[in-house]
N, C-alpha and C positions, 0 to 999 in steps of 0.2 A: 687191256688198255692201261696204259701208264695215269701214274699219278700228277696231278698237279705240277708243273718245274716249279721249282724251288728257287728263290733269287738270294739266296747264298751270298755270304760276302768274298768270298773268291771271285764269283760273278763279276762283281764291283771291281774288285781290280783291273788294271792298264794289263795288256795284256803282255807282258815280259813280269810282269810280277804274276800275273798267274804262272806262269811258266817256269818260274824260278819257285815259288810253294806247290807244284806237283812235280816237279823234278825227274820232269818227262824223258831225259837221256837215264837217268838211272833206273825210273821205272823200266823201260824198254828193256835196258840191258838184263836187271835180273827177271825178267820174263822167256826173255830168249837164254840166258845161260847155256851157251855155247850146245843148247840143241839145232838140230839141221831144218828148222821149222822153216819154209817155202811160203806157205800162208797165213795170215789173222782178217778174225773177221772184229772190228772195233763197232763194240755195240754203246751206243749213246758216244759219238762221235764227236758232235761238236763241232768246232771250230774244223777239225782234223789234226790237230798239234800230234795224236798218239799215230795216226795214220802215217804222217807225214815222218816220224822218228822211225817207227817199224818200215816204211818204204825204203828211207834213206839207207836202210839195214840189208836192201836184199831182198824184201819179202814184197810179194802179191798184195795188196791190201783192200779190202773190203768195208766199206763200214755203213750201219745203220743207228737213224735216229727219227725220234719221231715226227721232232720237228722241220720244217722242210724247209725254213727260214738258214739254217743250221746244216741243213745238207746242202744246199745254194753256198754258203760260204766255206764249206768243206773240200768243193768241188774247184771252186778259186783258190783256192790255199794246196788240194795235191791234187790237178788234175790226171794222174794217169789212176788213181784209185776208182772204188766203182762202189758209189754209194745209192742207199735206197731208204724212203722213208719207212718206216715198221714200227713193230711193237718189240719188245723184250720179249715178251711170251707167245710171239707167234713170228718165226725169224723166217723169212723167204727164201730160206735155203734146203736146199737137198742135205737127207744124211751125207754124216762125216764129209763136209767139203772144203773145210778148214783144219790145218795143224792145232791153230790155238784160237779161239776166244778170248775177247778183253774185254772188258767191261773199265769203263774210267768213270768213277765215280758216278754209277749209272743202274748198277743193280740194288742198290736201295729206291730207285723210283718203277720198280715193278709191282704190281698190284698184289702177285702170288707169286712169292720167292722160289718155292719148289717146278711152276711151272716153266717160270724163267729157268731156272738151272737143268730142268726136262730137257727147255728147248736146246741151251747153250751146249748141254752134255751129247744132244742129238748130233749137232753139228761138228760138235770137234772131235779131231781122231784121237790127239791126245791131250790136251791142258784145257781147261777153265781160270780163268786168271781176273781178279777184280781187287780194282785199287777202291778205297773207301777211308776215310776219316774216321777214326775209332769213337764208338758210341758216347765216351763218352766228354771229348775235345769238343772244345767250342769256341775256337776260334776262325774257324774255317767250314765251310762246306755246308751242307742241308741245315735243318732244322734240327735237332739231335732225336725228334718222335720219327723222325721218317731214317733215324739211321740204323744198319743191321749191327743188329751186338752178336757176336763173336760166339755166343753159345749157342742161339738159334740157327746161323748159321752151318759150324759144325755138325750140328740136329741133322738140320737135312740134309745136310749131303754126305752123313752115314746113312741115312734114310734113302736115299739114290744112288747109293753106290757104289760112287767117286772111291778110287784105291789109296788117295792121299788128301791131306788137308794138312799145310804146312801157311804158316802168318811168316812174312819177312816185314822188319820193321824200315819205313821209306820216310825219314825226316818224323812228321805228325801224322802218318799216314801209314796206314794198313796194307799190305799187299797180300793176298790171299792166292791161293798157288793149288789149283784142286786138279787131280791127274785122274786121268781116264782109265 
């Protein structure tokens, strides 16, 4: 079960400024890096903005969230996508049925970081991919006790397996890039 949402001052913003400080065309683009990726499944969805960028791209889009308030407007915003409410740590999907996994700003509200990345690494065939606000910026995003610092992270997913663990830097924003 997820934690608590957070009402973040991103939150707060009109939504063309959020969209303008997550910098959703450029997140996309270096996710996809001219791989032949077909499908994402966007976990903690939101609105759909990341859904809605990876569709316009070509791809299948999938996404879950917990909230259903949230998947209701996701579903107005890219209707041909195929959204369902869930948890992080317990994703409604079959092995490997997704190219890549994303996470926006959404794998710091998981309860157990390793479980979630279990789940994430279950489903994708090859990438795990999570945008996050670096532990320790505070002008954006969660709370800075519910954000993942960057060594803990690294931890587990040498701990699980993952063949890579590379950081791209996206404006104030972390993109974390884990290969299967």
């Amino acid at each position: 079960m997820l934690k608590k949402v957070y009402d973040g001052s991103v939150d707060r913003l009109r939504r063309a400024e959020r969209l303008e400080v997550m910098q959703v065309d450029r997140v996309v683009d270096i996710c996809l890096n001219q791989n032949k990726f077909k499908t994402v499944l966007d976990c903690g969805t939101g609105s759909g903005v990341f859904a809605e960028a990876f569709q316009k791209r070509g791809l299948t889009v999938a996404g879950i969230d917990l909230n259903p308030d949230m998947i209701t407007a996701a579903k107005k915003h890219v209707p041909k996508a195929e959204f369902k409410v869930g948890h992080l740590e317990s994703l409604p999907y079959t092995d490997k049925s997704f190219d890549l996994v994303f996470y926006a700003h959404s794998l710091h509200e998981a309860d157990d970081l390793s479980i979630a990345l279990l789940e994430a690494q279950r489903v994708a065939i090859s990438n795990v991919i999570a945008l996050e606000w670096p532990f320790r910026f505070k002008l954006h995003g969660p709370p800075i006790r519910h954000r993942i610092r960057v060594g803990k992270l690294h931890q587990e997913v040498k701990q699980l397996g993952f063949r890579k663990f590379n950081i791209e830097k996206v404006g104030d924003q972390n993109l974390y890039i884990l290969a299967i």
